[in-house]
C-alpha positions as CSV (number, residue, x, y, z in Angstrom):
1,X,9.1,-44.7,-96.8
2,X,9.2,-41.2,-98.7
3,X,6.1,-43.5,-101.3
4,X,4.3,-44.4,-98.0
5,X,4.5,-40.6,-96.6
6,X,3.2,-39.4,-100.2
7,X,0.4,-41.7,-99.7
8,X,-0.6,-41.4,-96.6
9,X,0.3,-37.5,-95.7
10,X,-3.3,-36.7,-95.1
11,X,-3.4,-39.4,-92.8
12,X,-0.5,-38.7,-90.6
13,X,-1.6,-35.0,-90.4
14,X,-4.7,-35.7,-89.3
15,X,-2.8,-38.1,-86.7
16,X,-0.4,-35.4,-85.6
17,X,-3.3,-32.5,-85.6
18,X,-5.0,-35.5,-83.1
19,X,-2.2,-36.5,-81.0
20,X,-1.8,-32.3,-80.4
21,X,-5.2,-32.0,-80.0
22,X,-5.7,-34.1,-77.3
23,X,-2.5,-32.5,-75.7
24,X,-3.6,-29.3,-75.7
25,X,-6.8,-30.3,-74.5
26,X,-5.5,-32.4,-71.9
27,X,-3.3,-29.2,-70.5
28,X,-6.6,-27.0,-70.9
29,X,-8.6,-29.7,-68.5
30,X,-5.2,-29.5,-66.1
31,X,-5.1,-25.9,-66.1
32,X,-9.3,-25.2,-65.3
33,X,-8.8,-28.0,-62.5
34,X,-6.1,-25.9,-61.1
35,X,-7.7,-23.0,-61.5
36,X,-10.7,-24.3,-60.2
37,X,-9.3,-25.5,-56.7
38,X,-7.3,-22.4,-56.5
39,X,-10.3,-20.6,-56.8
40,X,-11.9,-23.1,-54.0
41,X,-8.9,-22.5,-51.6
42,X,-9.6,-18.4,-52.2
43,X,-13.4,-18.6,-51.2
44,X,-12.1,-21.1,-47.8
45,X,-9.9,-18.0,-47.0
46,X,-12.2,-15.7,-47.2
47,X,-14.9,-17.8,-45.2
48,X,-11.9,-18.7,-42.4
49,X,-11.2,-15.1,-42.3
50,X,-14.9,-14.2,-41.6
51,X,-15.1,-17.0,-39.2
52,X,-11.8,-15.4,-37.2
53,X,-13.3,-11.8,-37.2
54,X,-16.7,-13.6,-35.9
55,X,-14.9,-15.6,-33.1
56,X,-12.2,-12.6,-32.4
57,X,-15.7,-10.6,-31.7
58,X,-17.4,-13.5,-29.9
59,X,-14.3,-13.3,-27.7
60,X,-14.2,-9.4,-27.5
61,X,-17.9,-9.2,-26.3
62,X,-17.5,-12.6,-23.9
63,X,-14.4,-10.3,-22.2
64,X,-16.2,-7.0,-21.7
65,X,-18.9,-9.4,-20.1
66,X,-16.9,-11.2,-17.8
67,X,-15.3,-8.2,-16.9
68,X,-19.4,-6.6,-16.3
69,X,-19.6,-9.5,-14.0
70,X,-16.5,-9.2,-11.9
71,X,-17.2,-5.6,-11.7
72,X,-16.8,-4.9,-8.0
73,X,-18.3,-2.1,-7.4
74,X,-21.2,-0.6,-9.0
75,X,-22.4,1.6,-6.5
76,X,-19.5,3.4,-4.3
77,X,-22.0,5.0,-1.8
78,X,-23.0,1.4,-0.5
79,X,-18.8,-0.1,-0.8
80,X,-17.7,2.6,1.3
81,X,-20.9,2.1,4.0
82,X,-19.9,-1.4,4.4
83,X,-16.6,-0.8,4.9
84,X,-17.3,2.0,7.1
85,X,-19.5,0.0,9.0
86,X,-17.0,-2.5,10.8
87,X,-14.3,0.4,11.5
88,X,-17.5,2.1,13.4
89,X,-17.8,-1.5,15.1
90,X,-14.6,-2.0,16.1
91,X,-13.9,1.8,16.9
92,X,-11.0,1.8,14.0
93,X,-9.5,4.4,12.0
94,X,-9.0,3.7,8.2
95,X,-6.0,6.0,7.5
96,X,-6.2,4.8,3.8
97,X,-8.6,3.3,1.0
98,X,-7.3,3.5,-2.3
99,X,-6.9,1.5,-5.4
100,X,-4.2,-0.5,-6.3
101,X,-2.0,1.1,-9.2
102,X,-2.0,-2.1,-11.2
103,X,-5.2,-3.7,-11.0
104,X,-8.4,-1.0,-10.5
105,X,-10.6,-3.9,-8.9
106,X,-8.1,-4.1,-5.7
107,X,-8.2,-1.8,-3.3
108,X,-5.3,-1.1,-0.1
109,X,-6.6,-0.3,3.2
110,X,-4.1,0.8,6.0
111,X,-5.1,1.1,9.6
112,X,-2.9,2.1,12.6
113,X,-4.3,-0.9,15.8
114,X,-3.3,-3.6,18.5
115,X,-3.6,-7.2,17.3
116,X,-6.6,-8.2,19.2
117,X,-8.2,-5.0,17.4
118,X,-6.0,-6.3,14.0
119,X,-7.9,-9.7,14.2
120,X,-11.6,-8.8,14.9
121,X,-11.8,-6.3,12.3
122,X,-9.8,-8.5,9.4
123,X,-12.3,-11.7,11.1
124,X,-15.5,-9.1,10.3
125,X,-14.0,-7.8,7.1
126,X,-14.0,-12.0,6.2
127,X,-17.7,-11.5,6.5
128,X,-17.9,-9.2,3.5
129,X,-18.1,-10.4,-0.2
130,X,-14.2,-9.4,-0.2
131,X,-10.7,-11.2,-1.0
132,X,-8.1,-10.3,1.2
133,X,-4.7,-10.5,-0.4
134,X,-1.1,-9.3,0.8
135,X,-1.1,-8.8,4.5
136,X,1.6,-6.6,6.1
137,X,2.1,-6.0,9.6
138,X,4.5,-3.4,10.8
139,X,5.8,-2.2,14.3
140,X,4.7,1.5,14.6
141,X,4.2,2.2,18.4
142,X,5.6,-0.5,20.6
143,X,5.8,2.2,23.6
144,X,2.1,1.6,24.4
145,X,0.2,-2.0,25.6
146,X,-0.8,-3.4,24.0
147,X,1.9,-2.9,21.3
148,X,0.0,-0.3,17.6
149,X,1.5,-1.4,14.7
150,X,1.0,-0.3,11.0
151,X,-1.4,-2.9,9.4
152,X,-1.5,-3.1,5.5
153,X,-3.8,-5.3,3.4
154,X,-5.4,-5.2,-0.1
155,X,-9.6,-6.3,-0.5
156,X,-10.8,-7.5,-3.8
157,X,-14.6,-6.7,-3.4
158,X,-17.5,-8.3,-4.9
159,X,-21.1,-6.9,-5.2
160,X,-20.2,-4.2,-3.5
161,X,-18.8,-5.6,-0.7
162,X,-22.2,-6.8,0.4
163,X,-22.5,-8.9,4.0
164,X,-22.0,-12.2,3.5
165,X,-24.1,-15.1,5.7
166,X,-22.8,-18.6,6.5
167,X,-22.0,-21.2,9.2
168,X,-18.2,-20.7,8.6
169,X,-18.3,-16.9,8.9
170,X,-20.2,-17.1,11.7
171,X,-18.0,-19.7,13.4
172,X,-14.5,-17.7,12.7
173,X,-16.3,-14.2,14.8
174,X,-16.8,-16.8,17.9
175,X,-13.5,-18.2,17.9
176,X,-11.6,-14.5,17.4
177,X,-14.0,-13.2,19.9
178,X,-12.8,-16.0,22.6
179,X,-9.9,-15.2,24.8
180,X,-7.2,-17.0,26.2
181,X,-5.4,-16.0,22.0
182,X,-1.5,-15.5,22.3
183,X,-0.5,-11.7,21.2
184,X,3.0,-12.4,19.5
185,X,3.6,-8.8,19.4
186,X,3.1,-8.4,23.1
187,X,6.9,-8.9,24.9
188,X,7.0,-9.6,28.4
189,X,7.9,-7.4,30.6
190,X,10.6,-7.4,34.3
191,X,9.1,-5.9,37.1
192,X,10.4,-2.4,38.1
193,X,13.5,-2.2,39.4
194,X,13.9,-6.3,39.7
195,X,15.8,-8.9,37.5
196,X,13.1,-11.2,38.5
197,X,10.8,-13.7,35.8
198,X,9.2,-12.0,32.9
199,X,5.3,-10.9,33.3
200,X,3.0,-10.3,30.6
201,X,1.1,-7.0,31.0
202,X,-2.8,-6.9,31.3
203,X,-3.3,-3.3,32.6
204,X,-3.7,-2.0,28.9
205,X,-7.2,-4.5,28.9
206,X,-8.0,-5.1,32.6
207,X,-8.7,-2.0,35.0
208,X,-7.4,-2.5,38.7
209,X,-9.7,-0.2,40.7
210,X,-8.3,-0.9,44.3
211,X,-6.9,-3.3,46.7
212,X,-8.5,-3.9,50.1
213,X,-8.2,-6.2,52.8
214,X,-10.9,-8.2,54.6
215,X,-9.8,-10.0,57.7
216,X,-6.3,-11.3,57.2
217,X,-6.3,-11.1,53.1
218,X,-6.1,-8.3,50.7
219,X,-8.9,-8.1,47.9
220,X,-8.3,-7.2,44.4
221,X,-10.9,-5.1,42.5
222,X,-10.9,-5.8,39.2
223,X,-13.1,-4.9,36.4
224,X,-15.1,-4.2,39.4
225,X,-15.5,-7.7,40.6
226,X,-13.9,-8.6,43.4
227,X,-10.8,-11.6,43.4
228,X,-8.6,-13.0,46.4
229,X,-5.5,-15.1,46.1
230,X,-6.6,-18.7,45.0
231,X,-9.6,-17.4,42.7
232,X,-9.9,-17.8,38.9
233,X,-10.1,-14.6,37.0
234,X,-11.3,-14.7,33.0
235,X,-8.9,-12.6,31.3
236,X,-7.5,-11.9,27.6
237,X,-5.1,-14.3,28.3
238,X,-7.9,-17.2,29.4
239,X,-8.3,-18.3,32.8
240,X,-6.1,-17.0,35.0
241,X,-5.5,-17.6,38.8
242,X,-4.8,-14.8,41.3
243,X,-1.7,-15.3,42.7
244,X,-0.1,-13.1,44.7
245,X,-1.6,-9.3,45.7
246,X,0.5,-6.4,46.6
247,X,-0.1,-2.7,47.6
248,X,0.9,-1.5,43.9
249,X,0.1,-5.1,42.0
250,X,-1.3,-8.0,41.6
251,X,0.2,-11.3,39.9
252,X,-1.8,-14.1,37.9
253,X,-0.3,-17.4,37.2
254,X,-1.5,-19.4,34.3
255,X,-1.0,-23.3,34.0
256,X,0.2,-24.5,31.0
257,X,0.7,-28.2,29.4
């Protein structure tokens, strides 16, 4: 073995110089591929992280847009003159407009009315470019007829509140404006002094000028028309009939199903 190493040393050198060679060589290869894709996963980062900041600023400018386009009011002037507008209509007082504390596109109006007053001016208020959103309704005055009570609601508007036009809108003023609605704040009333069934009270809508008699009957004037017992009388309440006249009142009877 130590003849054949003699012999051959050259030979197994240059084998072992080889063999290490192609080891170091194949480490070298190992290493630049590594480096390589580590240098490939660097640039994706940095092309992923550009992408984010693009689409983070996409998302930025597509917010402060949407937001342009739900602004509600770009010109206060016109918001308050179509606000202002249906309190003039339906003779009420706004006793307060302000924004909500939370969300600056809402707005809480507070009015002091009845509730026939309550639902033509909410039904007209429909008829803006509005959302109305959290309704209270609050006993304030119940000593007068009909009954004042503290209304609170909040209005999201749009476009400045601008009118609105359509079949629905128009339908919902017609069937608030028809009478014959039940008040539920509205409790019915004794007569003086008796223990007697319960009345509902009309004198706070309908004006009784006098009572007069022709021939053998008395004669009610009412909203200066003229009604005897028998005789259908249109009133808040619908159609009513007159049923019984007295020197200080007059009684209506309504059927009901």
């Amino acid at each position: 073995v130590d003849a054949f190493i003699r012999n051959n040393q050259a030979l197994i050198l240059s084998t072992l110089y080889l063999a290490f060679s192609l080891l170091v060589l194949g480490y070298a290869m190992g290493y630049s591929v590594l480096k390589v894709e580590t240098a490939d996963l660097v640039i994706a980062k940095g092309h992923l992280s550009a992408e984010t900041i693009n689409l983070r600023k996409k998302a930025a400018e597509l917010t402060v847009k949407n937001k342009k386009v739900v602004a509600a009011i770009d010109s206060m002037p016109a918001f308050l003159e179509h606000i202002n507008s249906l309190a003039q209509l339906h003779k009420v007082i706004i006793r307060e407009l302000v924004p909500d504390t939370q969300d600056k596109l809402k707005y809480r109006i507070e009015i002091w009315v009845d509730y026939p007053t309550f639902l033509r001016f909410t039904a007209s208020m429909e008829n803006l470019n509005v959302s109305i959103s959290d309704l209270e309704i609050r006993p304030y005055n119940l000593a007068k007829t009909p009954p004042i009570h503290v209304v609170k609601f909040y209005i999201t508007p749009k476009n400045n509140a601008a009118p609105l036009k359509s079949e629905r809108l128009d339908n919902l003023l017609v069937a608030v404006a028809e009478q014959g609605k039940r008040n539920p704040f509205i409790r019915k009333v004794s007569l003086p002094g008796q223990q007697g069934p319960l009345f509902i009270d009309l004198t706070w809508v309908h004006k009784l000028s006098m009572i007069t008699r022709e021939d053998d009957k008395l004669v009610a004037l009412i909203d200066n028309h003229d009604y005897a017992i028998g005789e259908t009388f249109k009133s808040v309440e619908g159609s009513i009939a007159l049923q019984e006249v007295t020197k200080k009142r007059i009684i209506f009877a309504k059927e009901t199903e």
